[in-house]
C-alpha positions, 0 to 999 in steps of 0.5 A: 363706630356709629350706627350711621355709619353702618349696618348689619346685614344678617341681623335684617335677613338681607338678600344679596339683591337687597345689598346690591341696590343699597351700595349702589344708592349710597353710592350716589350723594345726596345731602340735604339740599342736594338730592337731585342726581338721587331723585332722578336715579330713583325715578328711572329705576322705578319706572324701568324696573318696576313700571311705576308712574313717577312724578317729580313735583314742583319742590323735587319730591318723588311720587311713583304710583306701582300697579298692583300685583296679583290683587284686586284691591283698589285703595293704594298704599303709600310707602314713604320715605327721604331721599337726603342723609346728613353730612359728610355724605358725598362720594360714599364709598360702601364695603361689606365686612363680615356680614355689616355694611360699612363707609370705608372712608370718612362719610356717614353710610348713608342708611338713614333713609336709603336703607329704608328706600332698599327696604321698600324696593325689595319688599315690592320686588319680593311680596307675592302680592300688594295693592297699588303702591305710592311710593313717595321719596322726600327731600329735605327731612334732615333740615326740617321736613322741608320736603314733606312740607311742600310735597304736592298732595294733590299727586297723592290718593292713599289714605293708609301709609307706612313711613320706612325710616326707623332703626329699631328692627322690632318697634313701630311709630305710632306719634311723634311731638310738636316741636317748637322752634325758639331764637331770641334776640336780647339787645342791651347796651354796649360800654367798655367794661373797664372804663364806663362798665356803669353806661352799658347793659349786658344782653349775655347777663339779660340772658342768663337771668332768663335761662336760669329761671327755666326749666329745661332737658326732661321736663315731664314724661312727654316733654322736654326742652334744650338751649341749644346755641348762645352767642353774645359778645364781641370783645372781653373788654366790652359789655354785650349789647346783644346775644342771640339764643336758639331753643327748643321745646318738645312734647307729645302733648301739642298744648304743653308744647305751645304752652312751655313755648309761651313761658319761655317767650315771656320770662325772656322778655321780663328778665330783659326788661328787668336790667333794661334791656329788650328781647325778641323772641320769635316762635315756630312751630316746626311740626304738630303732634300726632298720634295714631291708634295702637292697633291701626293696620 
């Protein structure tokens, strides 16, 4: 079975408290887009149980700020994970089985992130003492980061933070990639392919011209690259007159990334222009590299 699907209970020590408050939030649905019920859930759990002052800003993201426990400490800590899961993630029905929680039905679990907001809750519920905490649940990571993208910061003090959304139980994320979005577009021209084959310019030929003269999967220790969807074509009897492409590139070296990026675009627009035909390629840069120090605590 998938990891998503389940999770072990004995190998992460969970308490039966720590159980309980995971089924239940499985329980409610929230796929990405759809995360409203859940948010609000939280938010009343967090201010009645654990007497947090909760916002909701204007893109839906939670922010709960938790008075500190038996410190003196005044810097907050932010603890941060996300609120939606991937599909099919409605009406999630969770049952344990000899010490792993499972979906009985035909749904992801959902773990990903609400074992890590089950984390959260039990970590405060259970240090003897902590700083101030932020607690800050986003929307939309699944589909893009979209809710880390548009959270309002301003409602945010921490300068120190841990983002709860790993599997490995012994590994710590110290960087992540740029990862560079990329959607060509190749317009040729259309003929029957049988009759006029001579009048037409094929954008699916246009294209691969393009694919097979880059490199793509791992291409350095720090950098990789995938052609993800092709579409092109309508009929098997008429040239193409457009195929659309979706890539993507990937490094931990934000240059390499823009760079690798920038090669695509241009060998996309030469090939095309060598068979008279046009590319569009648009660029986007979904998220930058980052990287933090190795002993940061």
């Amino acid at each position: 079975e998938s990891s998503s699907s389940k999770i072990f209970v004995e190998e992460i020590n969970m308490s039966e408290r720590m159980v309980k408050n995971l089924c239940e939030m499985v329980s409610i649905s929230s796929e990405s887009g759809e995360e409203k019920e859940f948010i609000e859930f939280l938010k009343t759990k967090l201010q009645q149980e654990f007497n947090g002052r909760c916002q909701v800003d204007g893109y839906g993201n939670l922010i709960c700020k938790i008075p500190p426990k038996d410190s003196s400490a005044s810097e907050s800590l932010m603890l941060a994970a996300h609120a939606d899961t991937v599909k099919p993630g409605k009406s999630v029905k969770p049952v344990v089985r000899n010490g792993v929680i499972y979906s009985s039905g035909d749904t992801v679990l959902g773990a990903d992130c609400k074992g890590g907001i089950a984390e959260i809750l039990e970590a405060v519920i259970s240090a003897p003492k902590h700083p101030p905490l932020e607690i800050v649940i986003t929307r939309e990571e699944e589909i893009g980061f979209t809710g880390a993208k548009n959270l309002d910061y301003s409602l945010i003090s921490a300068k120190r933070g841990v983002l709860v959304d790993m599997d490995a139980l012994d590994a710590i994320v110290i960087g992540g990639p740029s990862h560079m979005l990329i959607d060509i577009e190749i317009i040729g021209k259309g003929a029957h392919s049988g009759m006029e084959p001579e009048k037409g310019i094929s954008a699916i030929k246009a294209a691969s011209l393009a694919i097979a003269t880059l490199k793509d999967g791992r291409i350095d220790p720090e950098t990789t690259a995938n052609f993800g969807i092709i579409q092109g074509g309508l009929i098997r009897n008429s040239v193409p007159e457009k195929c659309t492409i979706k890539a993507e590139v990937r490094s931990l070296n934000h240059e390499k990334c823009i760079s690798l990026s920038n090669t695509y675009k241009e060998v996309f627009e030469v090939m095309a222009h060598s068979i008279g035909a046009k590319a569009e390629v648009n660029l986007n840069l979904a998220y930058k590299a980052t990287r933090i120090s190795e002993d940061a605590h």
